[in-house]
DRENKOL-296715 format. One record per residue (C-alpha): residue number from 1; residue in one letter; chain; y, x, z. Coordinates in Angstrom, 2 decimals, m for minus. Example, Ala and Ser with C-alpha at 12.3 -4.5 7.8 and 13.67 -1.06 7.14 Angstrom:
1 a A m4.50 12.30 7.80;
2 s A m1.06 13.67 7.14;
This chain:
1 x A m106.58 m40.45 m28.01;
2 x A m105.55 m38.41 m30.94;
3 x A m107.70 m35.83 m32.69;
4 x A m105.98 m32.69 m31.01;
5 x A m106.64 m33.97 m28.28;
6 x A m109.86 m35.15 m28.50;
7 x A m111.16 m32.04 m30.21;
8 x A m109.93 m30.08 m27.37;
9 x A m111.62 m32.04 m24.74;
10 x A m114.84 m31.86 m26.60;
11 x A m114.47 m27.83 m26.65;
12 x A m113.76 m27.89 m22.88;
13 x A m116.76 m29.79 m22.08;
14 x A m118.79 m27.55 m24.68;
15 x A m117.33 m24.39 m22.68;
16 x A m118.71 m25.78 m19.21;
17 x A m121.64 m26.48 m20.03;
18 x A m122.15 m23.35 m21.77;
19 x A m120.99 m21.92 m18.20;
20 x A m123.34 m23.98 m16.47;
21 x A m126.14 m22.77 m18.31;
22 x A m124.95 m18.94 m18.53;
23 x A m124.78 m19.15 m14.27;
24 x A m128.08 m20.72 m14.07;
25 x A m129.20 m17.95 m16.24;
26 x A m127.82 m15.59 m13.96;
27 x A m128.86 m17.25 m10.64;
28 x A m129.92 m14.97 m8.20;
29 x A m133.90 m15.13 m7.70;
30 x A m135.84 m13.78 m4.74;
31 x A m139.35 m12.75 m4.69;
32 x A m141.90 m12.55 m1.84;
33 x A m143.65 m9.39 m2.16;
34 x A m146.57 m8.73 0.58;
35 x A m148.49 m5.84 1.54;
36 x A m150.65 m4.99 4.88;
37 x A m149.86 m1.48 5.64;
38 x A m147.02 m0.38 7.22;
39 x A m147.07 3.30 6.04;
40 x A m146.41 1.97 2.33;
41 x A m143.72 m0.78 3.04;
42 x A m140.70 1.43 3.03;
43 x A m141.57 2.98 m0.38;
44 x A m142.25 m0.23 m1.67;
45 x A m138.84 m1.66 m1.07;
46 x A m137.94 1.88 m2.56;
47 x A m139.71 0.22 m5.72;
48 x A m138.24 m2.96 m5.28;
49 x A m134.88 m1.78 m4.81;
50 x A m135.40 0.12 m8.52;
51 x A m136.39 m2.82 m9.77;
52 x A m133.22 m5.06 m9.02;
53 x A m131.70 m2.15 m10.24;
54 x A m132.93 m2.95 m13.84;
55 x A m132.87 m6.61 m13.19;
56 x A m129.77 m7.44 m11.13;
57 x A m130.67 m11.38 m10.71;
58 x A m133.31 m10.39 m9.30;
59 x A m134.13 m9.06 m5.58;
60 x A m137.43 m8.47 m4.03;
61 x A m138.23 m9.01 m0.15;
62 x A m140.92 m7.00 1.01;
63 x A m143.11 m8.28 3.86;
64 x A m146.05 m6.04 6.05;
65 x A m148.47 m7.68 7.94;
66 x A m151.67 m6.17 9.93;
67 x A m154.45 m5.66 8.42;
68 x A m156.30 m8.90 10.14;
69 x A m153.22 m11.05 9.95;
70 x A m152.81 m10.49 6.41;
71 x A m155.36 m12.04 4.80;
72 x A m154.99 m15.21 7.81;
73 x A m151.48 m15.19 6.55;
74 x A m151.94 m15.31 3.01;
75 x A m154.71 m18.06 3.45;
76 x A m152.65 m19.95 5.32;
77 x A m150.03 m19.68 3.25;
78 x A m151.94 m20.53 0.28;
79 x A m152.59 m23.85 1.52;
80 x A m149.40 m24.75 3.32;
81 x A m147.55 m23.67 m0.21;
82 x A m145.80 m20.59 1.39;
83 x A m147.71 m17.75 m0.15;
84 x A m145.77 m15.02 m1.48;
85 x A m145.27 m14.40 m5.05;
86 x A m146.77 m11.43 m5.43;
87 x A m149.22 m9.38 m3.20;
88 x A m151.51 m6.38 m2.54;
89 x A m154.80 m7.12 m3.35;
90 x A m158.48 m6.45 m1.82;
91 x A m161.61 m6.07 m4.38;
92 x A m162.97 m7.93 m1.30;
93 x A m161.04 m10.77 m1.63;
94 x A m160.05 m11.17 m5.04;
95 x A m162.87 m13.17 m6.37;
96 x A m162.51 m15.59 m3.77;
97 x A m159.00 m16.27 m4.87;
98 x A m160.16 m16.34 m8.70;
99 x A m162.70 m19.27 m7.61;
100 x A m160.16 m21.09 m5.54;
101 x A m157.50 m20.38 m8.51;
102 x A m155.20 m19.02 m6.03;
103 x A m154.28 m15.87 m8.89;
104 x A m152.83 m15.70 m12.33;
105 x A m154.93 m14.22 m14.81;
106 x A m152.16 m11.67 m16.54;
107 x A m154.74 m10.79 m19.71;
108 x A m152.44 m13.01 m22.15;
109 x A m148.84 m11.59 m20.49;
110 x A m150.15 m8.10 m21.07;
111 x A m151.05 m9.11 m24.25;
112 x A m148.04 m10.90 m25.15;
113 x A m145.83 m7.99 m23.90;
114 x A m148.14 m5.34 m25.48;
115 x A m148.68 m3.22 m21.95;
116 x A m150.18 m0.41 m22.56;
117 x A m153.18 m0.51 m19.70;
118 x A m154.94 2.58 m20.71;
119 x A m152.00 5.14 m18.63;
120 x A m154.10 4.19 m15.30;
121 x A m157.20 5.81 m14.40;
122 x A m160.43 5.45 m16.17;
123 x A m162.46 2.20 m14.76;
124 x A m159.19 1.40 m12.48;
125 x A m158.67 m1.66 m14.65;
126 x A m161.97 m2.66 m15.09;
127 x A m162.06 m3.32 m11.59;
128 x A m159.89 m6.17 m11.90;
129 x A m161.75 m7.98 m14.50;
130 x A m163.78 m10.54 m14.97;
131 x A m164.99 m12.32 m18.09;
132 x A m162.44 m10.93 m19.64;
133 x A m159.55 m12.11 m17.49;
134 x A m157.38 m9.46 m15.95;
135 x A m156.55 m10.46 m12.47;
136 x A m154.57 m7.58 m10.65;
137 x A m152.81 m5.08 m11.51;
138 x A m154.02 m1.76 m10.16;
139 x A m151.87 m0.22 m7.89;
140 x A m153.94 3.14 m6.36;
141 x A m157.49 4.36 m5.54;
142 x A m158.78 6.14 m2.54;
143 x A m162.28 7.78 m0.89;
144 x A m163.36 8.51 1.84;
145 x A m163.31 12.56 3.99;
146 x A m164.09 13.64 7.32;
147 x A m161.41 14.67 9.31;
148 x A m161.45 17.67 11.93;
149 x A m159.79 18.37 14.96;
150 x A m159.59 22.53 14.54;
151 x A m159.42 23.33 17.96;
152 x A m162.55 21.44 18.68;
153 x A m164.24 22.95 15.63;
154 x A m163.31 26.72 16.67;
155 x A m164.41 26.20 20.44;
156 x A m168.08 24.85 19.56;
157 x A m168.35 27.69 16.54;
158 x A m168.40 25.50 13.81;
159 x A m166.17 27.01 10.95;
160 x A m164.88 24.70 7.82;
161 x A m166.89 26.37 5.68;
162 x A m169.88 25.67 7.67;
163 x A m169.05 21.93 7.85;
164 x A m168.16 21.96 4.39;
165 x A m171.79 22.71 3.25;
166 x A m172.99 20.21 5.30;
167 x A m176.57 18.35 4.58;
168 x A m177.59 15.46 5.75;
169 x A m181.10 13.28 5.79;
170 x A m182.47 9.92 7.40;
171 x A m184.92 11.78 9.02;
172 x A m183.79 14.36 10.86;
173 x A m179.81 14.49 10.37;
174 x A m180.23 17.80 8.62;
175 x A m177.14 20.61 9.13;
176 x A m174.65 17.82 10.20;
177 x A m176.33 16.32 12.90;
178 x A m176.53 19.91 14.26;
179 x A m172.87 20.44 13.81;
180 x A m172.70 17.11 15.55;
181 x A m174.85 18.30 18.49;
182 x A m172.79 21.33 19.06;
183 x A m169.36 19.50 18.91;
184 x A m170.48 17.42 21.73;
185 x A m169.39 17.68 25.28;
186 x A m170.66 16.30 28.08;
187 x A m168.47 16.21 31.28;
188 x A m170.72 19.16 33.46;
189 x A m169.40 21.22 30.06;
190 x A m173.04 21.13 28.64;
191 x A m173.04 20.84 24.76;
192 x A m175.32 18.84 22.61;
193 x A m177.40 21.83 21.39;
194 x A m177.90 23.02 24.89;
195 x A m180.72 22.23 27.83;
196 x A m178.88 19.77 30.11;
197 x A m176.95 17.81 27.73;
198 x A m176.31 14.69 29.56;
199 x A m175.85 11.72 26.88;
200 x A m174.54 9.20 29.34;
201 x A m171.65 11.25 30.33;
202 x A m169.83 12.45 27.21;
203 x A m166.22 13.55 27.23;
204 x A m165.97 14.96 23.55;
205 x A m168.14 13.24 20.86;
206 x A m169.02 14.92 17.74;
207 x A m168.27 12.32 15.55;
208 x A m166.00 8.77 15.65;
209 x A m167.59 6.05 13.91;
210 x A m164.86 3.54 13.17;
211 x A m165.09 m0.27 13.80;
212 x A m168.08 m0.90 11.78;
213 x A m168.41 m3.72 9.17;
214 x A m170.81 m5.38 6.84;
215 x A m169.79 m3.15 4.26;
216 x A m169.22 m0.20 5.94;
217 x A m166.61 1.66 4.06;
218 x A m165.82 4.51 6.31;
219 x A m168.66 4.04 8.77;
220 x A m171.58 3.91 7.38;
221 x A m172.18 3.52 3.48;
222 x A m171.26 7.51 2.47;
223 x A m174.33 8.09 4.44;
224 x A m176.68 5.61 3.08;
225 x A m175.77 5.49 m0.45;
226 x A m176.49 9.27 m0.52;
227 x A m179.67 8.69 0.69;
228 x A m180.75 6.18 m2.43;
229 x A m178.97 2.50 m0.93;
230 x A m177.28 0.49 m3.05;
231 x A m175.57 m2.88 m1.89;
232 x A m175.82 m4.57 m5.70;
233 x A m176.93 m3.46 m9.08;
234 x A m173.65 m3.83 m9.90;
235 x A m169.85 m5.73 m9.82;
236 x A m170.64 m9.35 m9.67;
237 x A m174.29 m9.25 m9.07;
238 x A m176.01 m11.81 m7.37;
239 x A m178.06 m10.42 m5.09;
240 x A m177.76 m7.74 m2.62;
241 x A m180.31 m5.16 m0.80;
242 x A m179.87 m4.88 2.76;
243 x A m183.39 m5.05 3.18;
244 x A m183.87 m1.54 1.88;
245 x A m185.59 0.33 3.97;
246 x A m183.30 3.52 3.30;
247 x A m180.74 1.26 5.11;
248 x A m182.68 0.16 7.96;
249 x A m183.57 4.01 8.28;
250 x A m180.01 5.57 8.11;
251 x A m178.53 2.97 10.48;
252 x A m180.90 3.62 12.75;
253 x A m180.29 7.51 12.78;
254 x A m176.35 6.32 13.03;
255 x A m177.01 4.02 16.03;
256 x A m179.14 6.37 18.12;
257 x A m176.33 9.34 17.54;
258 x A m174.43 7.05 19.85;
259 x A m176.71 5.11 22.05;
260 x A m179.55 7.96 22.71;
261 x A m178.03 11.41 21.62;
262 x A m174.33 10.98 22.52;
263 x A m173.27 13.19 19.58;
264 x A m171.11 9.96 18.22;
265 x A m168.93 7.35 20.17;
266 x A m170.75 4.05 21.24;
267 x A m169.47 1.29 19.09;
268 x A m167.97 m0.82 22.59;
269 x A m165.98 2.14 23.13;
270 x A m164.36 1.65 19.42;
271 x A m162.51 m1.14 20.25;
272 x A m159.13 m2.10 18.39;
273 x A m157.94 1.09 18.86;
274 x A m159.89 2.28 15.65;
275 x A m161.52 6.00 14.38;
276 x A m158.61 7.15 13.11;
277 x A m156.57 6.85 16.66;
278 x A m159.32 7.70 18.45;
279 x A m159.34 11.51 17.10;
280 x A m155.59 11.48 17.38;
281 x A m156.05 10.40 21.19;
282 x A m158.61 13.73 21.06;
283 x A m161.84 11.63 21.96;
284 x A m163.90 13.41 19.37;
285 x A m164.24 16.23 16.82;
286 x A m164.97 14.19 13.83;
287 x A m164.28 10.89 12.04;
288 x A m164.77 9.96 8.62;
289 x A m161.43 7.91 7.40;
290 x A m160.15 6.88 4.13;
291 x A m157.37 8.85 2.22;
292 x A m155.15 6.39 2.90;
293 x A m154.45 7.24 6.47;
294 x A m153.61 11.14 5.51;
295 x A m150.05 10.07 6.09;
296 x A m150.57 8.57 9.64;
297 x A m152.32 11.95 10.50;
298 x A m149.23 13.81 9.30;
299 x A m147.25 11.60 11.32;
300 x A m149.06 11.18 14.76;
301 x A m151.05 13.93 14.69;
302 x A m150.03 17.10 17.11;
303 x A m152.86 19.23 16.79;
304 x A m153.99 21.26 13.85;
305 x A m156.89 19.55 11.70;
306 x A m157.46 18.90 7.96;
307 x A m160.11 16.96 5.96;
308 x A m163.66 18.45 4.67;
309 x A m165.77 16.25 1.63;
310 x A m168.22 14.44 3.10;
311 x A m171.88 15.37 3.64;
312 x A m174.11 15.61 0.98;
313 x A m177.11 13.68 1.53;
314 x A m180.71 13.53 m0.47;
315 x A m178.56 12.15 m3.62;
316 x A m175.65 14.30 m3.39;
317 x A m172.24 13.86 m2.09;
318 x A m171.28 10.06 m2.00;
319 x A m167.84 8.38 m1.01;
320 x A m167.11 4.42 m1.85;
321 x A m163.98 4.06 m4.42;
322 x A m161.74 1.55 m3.78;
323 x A m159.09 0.46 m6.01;
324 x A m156.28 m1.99 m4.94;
325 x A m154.32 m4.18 m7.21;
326 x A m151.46 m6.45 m7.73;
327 x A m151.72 m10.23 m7.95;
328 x A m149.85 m13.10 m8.84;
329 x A m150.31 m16.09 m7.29;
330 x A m150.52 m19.31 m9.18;
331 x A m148.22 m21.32 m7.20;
332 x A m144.52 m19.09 m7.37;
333 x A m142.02 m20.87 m8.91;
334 x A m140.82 m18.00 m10.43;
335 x A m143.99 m17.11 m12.72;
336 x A m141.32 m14.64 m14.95;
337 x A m140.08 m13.09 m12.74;
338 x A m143.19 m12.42 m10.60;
339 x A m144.95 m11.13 m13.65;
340 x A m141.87 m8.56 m14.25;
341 x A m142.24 m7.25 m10.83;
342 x A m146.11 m6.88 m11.81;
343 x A m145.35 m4.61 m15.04;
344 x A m142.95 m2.68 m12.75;
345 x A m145.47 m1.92 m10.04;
346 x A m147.95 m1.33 m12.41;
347 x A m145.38 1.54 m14.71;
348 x A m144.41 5.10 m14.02;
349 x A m141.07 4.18 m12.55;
350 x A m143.01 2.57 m9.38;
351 x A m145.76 4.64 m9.14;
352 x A m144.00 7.77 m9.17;
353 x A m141.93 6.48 m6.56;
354 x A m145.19 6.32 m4.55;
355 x A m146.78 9.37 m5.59;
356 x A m143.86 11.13 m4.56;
357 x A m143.55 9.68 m0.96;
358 x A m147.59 11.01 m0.26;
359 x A m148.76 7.75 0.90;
360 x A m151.82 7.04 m1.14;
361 x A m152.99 8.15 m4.73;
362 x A m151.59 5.42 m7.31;
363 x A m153.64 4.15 m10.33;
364 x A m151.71 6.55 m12.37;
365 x A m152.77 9.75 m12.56;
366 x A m149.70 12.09 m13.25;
367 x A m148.15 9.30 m10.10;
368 x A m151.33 10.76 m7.84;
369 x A m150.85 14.40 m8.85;
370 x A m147.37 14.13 m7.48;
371 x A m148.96 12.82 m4.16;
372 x A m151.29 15.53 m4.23;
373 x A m148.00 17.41 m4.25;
374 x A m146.36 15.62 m1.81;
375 x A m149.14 15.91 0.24;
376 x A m149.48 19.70 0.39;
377 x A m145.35 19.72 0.26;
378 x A m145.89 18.79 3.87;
379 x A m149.28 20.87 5.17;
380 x A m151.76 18.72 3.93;
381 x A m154.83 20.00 1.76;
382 x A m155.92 16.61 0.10;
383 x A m158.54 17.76 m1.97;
384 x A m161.38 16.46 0.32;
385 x A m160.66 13.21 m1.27;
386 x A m159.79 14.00 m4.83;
387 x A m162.66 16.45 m5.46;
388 x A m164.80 13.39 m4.56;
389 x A m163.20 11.17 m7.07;
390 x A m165.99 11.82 m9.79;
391 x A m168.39 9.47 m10.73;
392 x A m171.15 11.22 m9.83;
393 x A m169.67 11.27 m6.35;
394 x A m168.45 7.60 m5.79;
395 x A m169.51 4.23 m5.97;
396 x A m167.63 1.23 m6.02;
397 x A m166.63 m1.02 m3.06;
398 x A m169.03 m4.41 m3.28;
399 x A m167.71 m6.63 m5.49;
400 x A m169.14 m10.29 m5.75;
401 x A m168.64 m13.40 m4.95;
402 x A m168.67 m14.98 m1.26;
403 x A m167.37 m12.28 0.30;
404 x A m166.02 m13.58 3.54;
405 x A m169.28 m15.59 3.85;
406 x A m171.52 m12.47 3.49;
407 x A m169.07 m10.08 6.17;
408 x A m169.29 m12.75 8.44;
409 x A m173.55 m13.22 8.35;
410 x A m173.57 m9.04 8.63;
411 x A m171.01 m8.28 11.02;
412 x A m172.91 m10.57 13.36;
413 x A m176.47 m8.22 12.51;
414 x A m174.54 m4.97 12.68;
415 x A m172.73 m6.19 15.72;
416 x A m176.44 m6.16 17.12;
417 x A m177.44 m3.33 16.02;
418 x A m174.58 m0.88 17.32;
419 x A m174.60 m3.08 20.31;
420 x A m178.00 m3.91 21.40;
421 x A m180.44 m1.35 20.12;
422 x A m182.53 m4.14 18.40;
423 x A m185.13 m2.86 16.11;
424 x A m183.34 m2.32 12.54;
425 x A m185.33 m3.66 9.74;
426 x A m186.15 m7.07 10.68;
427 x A m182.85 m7.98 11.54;
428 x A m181.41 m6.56 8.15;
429 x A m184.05 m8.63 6.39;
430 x A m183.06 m11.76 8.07;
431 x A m179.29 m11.19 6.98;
432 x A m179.87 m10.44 3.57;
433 x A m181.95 m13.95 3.33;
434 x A m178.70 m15.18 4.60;
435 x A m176.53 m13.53 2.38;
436 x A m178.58 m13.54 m1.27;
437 x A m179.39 m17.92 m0.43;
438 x A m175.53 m17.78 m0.78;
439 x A m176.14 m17.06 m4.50;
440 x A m179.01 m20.04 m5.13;
């Protein structure tokens, strides 16, 4: 073989290789994004289909699931291998995942790419820590309102102002459990408030409880937290305090609204159809729901109503703050590109895609001022839930470790209580035996 020739072979090989390399460099990479409500998905791909935009290898496949098949989903798929790249993350089920390793702590990729973590709100972040590790990225924030059904509101005499002002004790119900009272309907047309009132045969409830839970988000912790409970002394305590007697107290006023008073809709009747359903379907004049269902209400909702801060109790107005996040997990075998689609979620260039479709309030706060816009764009007075986002008027959703372990020992208790009008304190004793051995 002479040296032209040889020399020319050698370049050829060179030249596919380097082709080889450049196409691997450019093959086409898919990532598994998950989220659980359905509201959001659309805008989501909307974000995803940005992001390709800036980074053409790679695409982004965005999954829903329900709410309850979500987290069975993702457990599953943790363990079978099949879990998506990234997902939408709980406070309730993050530190589970951070024990199990299931998430990537991003702390040393946001310090390597120098993200500036201070554009989202104040405490947002914080959230998402512990011991220093960073494990989601936060994606919005949202409290907790009553909604109203106007009609409802103007037939009884109850004006928005009125329930506006609202008070509320353990002891007696103050102004709200009046407001309650009068909003009720029984099916001979008696009200609560009036001689006759028959409890057993209730066609309009005051108020919708939703499905209550252990931790009581929209149910019942607005109304005991105002009235001095607290679950924890704070994130990642070690001990929790449903043996307070303010709790045993409130949830006793909540359970005989239903099961004596019929001002509030018995638990059994709840079912899987949910609070926020139920006062679409017209079965009562109040329900307390989070702001992320505001669009749901825009979009299902007939009848004029709007959304009024909660009650203020002995402490003051009090609404739980939730924040979600973004996580990684730890077994994608495409750790770069996951952690691109992170930043991404986490920048202006997602969130104002969000903020501008009105779904939920992102973790940015010029994003959630354009969903405030968006919001009123299409009839719908929002403030309920972002006058309440103050720190003297929130406090955070429980976060600790053993979650699913502790829902599980006090859905079973509150599950009694709502169900079988057993006497209050002893069982919430009991449970929180149960729930602080988990810590020893």
């Amino acid at each position: 073989m002479n040296a032209k020739l040889s020399k020319f072979l050698l370049s050829a090989a060179a030249a596919v290789s380097l082709a080889a390399t450049s196409g691997a460099a450019r093959a086409e990479t898919t990532l598994n994004y998950w989220l659980w409500d359905a509201l959001q998905a659309p805008h989501y791909q909307a974000c995803g289909d940005a992001f390709h935009a800036k980074h053409p290898d790679i695409t982004v496949k965005v999954t829903q699931y329900g709410w309850l098949d979500y987290w069975t989903t993702l457990s599953t798929g943790f363990v079978s291998g099949e879990a998506p790249d990234v997902f939408a993350d709980h406070l309730r089920s993050y530190p589970e995942f951070v024990a199990n390793g299931q998430i990537t702590d991003l702390t040393p990729l946001i310090q390597r790419d120098k993200v500036d973590t201070g554009i989202f709100s104040p405490g947002l972040l914080d959230l998402w820590t512990r011991d220093g590790k960073v494990y989601g990225m936060p994606k919005d924030w949202d409290t907790v309102a009553l909604v109203y059904n106007k009609a409802m509101l103007d037939k009884a005499g109850v004006t928005v102002d009125e329930l506006r002002a609202a008070t509320w004790n353990p002891k007696d119900g103050g102004s709200f459990e009046k407001i309650l009272a009068r909003l009720s309907l029984d099916a001979n047309g008696k009200r609560g408030n009036e001689a006759g009132f028959d409890p057993k045969q209730v066609v309009q409830y005051g108020l919708i409880i939703p499905k209550i839970d252990g931790y009581g988000q929209t149910q019942w912790s607005y109304l005991a937290v105002s009235a001095g409970f607290k679950f924890t002394d704070g994130p990642w305590g070690t001990a929790y305090h449903y043996d307070d007697p303010v709790l045993a107290e409130t949830l006793t006023w909540l359970r005989d609204l239903s099961l004596k008073k019929g001002y509030a809709i018995p638990q059994k009747d709840v079912g899987a159809l949910g609070g926020t359903a139920l006062l679409g379907a017209g079965k009562g004049a109040l329900v307390s729901d989070g702001s992320w269902n505001s669009t749901w209400y825009a979009k299902n909702v007939s009848f004029p109503y709007g959304f009024v801060p909660l009650p203020q109790g002995p402490q003051g107005r009090k609404s739980m703050f939730n924040g979600l996040g973004d996580s990684i997990w730890t077994g994608t075998k495409h750790p770069d590109e996951a952690w691109e689609w992170v930043k991404f979620l986490g920048s202006t260039d997602c969130q104002d895609i969000i903020g501008k479709a009105g779904v939920v309030f992102p973790a940015i706060p010029s994003a959630a001022k354009l969903a405030q816009e968006a919001f009123a764009g299409r009839g719908q007075d929002v403030t309920a839930f972002t006058s309440e986002a103050t720190p003297d008027q929130t406090f955070l959703y429980p976060i600790t470790d053993y979650s699913p372990q502790i829902l599980s020992i006090m859905n079973v208790a509150f599950d009694r209580i709502f169900l079988e009008d057993v006497p209050v304190a002893p069982l919430l004793k009991d449970a929180n035996d149960q729930v602080n051995a988990l810590f020893q």
